[in-house]
C-alpha positions as CSV (number, residue, x, y, z in Angstrom):
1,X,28.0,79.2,45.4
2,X,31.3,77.2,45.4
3,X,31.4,74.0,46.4
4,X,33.5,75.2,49.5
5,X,30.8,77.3,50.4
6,X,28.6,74.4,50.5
7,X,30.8,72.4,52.6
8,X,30.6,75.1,54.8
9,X,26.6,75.7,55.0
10,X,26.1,71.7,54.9
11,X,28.7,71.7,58.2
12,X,26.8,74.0,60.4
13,X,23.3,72.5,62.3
14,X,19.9,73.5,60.8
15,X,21.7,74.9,57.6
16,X,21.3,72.3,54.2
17,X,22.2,73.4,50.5
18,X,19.5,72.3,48.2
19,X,21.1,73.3,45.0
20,X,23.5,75.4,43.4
21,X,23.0,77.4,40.1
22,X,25.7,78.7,37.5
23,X,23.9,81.3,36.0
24,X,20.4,83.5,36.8
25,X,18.2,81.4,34.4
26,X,19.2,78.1,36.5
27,X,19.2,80.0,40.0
28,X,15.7,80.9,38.9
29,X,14.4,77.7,37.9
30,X,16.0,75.9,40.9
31,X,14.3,78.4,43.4
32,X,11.4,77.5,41.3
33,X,11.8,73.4,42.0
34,X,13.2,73.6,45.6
35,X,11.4,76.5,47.4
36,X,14.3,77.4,49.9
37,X,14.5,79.7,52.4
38,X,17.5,82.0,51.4
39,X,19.2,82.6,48.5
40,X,23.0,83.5,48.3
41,X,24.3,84.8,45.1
42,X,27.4,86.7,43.6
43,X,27.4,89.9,41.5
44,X,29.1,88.6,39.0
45,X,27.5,85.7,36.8
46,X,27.5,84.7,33.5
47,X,25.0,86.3,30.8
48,X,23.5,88.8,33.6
49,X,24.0,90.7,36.8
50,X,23.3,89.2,40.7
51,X,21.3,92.8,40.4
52,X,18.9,91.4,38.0
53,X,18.6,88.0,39.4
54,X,17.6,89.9,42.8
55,X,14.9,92.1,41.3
56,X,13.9,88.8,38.9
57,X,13.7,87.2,42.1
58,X,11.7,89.9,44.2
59,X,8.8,90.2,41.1
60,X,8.0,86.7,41.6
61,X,9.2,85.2,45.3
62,X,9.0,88.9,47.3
63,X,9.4,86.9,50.4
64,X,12.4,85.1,49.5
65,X,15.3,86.6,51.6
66,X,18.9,87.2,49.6
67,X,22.3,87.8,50.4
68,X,25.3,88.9,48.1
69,X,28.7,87.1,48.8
70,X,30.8,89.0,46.3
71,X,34.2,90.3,45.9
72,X,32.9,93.3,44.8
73,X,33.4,96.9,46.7
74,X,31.0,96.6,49.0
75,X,30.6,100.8,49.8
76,X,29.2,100.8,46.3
77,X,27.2,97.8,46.0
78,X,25.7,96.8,49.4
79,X,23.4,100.3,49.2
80,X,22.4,98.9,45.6
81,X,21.8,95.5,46.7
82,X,19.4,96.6,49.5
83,X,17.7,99.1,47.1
84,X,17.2,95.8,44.6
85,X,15.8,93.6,47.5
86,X,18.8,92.2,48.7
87,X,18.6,91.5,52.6
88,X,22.9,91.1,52.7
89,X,25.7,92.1,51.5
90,X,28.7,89.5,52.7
91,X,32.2,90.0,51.0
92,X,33.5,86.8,49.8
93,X,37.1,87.4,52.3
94,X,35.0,87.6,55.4
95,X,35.7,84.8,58.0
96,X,33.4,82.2,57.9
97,X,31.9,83.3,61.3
98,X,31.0,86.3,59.3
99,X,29.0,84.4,56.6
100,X,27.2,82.4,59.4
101,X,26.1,85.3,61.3
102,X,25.1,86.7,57.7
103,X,22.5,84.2,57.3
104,X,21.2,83.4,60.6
105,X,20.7,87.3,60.5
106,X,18.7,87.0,57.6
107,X,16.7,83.8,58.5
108,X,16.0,86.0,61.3
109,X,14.0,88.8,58.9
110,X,17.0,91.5,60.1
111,X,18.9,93.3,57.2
112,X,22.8,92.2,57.8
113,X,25.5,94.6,56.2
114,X,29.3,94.9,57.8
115,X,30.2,97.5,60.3
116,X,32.0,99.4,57.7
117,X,29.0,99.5,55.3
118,X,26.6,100.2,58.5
119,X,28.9,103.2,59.4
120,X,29.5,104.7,55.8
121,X,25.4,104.6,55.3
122,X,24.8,107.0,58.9
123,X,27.8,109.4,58.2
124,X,25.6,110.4,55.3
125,X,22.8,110.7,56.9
126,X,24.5,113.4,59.4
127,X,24.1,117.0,58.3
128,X,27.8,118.0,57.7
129,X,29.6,115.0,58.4
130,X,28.5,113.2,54.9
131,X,30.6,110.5,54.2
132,X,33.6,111.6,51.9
133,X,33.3,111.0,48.5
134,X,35.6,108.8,46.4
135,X,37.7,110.7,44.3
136,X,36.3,108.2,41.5
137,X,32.7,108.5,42.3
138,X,31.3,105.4,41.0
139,X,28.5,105.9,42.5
140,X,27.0,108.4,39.9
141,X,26.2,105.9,37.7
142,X,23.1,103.4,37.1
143,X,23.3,99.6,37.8
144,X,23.1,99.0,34.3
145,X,26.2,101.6,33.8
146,X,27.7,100.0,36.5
147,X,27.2,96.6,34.3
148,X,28.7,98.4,31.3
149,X,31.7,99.4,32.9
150,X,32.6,96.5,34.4
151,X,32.0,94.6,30.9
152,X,34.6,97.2,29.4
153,X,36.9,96.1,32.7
154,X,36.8,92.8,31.2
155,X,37.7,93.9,27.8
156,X,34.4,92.9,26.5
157,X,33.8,94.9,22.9
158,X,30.8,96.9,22.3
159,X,28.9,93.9,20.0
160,X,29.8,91.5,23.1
161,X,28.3,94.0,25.6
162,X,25.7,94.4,23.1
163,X,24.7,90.5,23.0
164,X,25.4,90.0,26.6
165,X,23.4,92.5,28.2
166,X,20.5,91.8,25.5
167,X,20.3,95.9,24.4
168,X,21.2,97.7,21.1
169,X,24.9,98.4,19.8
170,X,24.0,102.0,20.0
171,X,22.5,101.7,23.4
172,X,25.9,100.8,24.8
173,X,27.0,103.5,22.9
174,X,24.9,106.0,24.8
175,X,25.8,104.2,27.9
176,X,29.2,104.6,27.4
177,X,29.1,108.1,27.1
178,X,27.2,108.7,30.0
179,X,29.7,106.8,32.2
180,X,32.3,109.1,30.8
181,X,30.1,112.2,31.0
182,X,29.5,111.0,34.9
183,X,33.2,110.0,35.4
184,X,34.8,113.0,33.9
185,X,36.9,110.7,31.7
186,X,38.2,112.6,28.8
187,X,37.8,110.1,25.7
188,X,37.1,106.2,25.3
189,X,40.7,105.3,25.6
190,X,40.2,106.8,29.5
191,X,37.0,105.0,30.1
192,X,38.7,101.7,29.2
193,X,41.6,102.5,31.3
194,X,39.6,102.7,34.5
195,X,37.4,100.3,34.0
196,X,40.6,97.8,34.0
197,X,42.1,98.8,36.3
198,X,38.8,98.9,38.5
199,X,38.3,95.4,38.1
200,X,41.5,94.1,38.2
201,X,42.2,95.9,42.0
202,X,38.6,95.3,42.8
203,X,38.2,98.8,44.0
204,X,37.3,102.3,43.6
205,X,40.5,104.3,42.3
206,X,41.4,107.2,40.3
C-alpha cells in the first residue's frame, strides 16, 4: 500500500489504515499484531509473490478477506487470485470510486472483480461461446511459472531466481523449460524476449 492509498482509505468514514507492510514476512506479522478486517496487497513484492502471501494468509487467518490492487493483467490473474483466496481483484488505474466500492464489497462478504473480468469468466462458461484465447496463452502455466517468468521479465539470472524464490538452480531450470514447452517459444533467447517485453507493456502479447 502506498501512502496515497492510505490517504485515500484514512479519508473515507468507517475506513482506518492500521499498518502498511513492504514485504509478505512484515504483512504477516502485522496482520499478526493488528487483527484487521481486510487486507489489500499487490502481486508484486519483494522476496515472494502477493500469491503466496494470500495462501500464507488463508492457512492461518481463513477468515481474513483480501483484495489485489495490482497493475498486473487482471484476465490472467484475478481467476488465480480467487482460486488462492483472494476476495478482489482491483487494478491499481481504477478510479478511486472503484477501490471504494472494492472494499465495501468485500467488507460486505461479496466477491468484487471488474465488469470485464466478471464477463470474460461467463463467456467460458457458455458452451460455444468460450472466451477467445490470447494468442500468448499465459494462462497455461502454474503460479509458480508465472513467478519465473516474470523474474526472467526483470532480467533476474537463474542463481537470483534460484535465491529469490527459495528453490534449486536446477529447479528453475525445469521451470524454465516448461514455460517454453507451454509457450511454444523456440529457445531461451525467446523465453527472455517475452518475458520483457510482457512486463515492460504489462500485458499479454505475442
Amino acid at each position: 500500500m502506498n501512502e496515497g492509498l492510505r490517504q485515500l482509505l484514512d479519508s473515507q468514514p468507517g475506513l482506518t489504515t492500521c499498518g502498511m507492510a513492504g514485504s509478505v514476512q512484515q504483512a504477516i506479522a502485522l496482520v499478526d499484531s493488528t487483527k484487521p478486517d481486510l487486507v489489500i496487497t499487490d502481486l508484486t513484492l519483494p522476496g515472494r509473490n502477493g500469491l503466496e502471501l494470500i495462501k500464507d494468509l488463508g492457512a492461518t487467518h481463513p477468515e481474513l478477506p483480501i483484495i489485489v490492487l495490482s497493475m498486473h493483467d487482471e484476465l490472467l490473474y484475478a481467476e488465480r487470485v480467487l482460486r488462492a483466496g483472494g476476495r478482489g481483484y482491483v487494478s491499481k488505474d481504477s478510479p478511486a470510486e472503484r477501490i471504494i466500492e472494492a472494499i465495501h464489497c468485500v467488507l460486505d462478504g461479496e466477491v468484487f472483480a471488474s465488469p470485464a473480468v466478471t464477463k470474460h469468466f461467463l463467456q467460458a462458461m457458455v458452451p460455444g461461446r468460450g472466451a477467445a484465447k490470447p494468442s500468448f496463452p499465459l494462462e497455461r502455466l502454474t503460479d509458480r511459472e508465472i513467478e519465473v517468468f516474470e523474474l526472467i521479465g526483470h532480467a533476474k539470472s537463474n542463481h537470483d531466481i534460484s535465491c529469490q524464490l527459495g528453490i534449486s538452480p536446477r529447479t528453475v531450470d525445469v521451470h524454465r523449460a516448461h514455460i517454453r514447452e507451454k509457450l511454444g517459444l523456440e529457445d531461451g533467447s525467446a523465453l527472455t524476449r517475452h518475458a520483457i517485453r510482457w512486463v515492460e507493456v504489462g500485458m499479454i502479447g505475442t
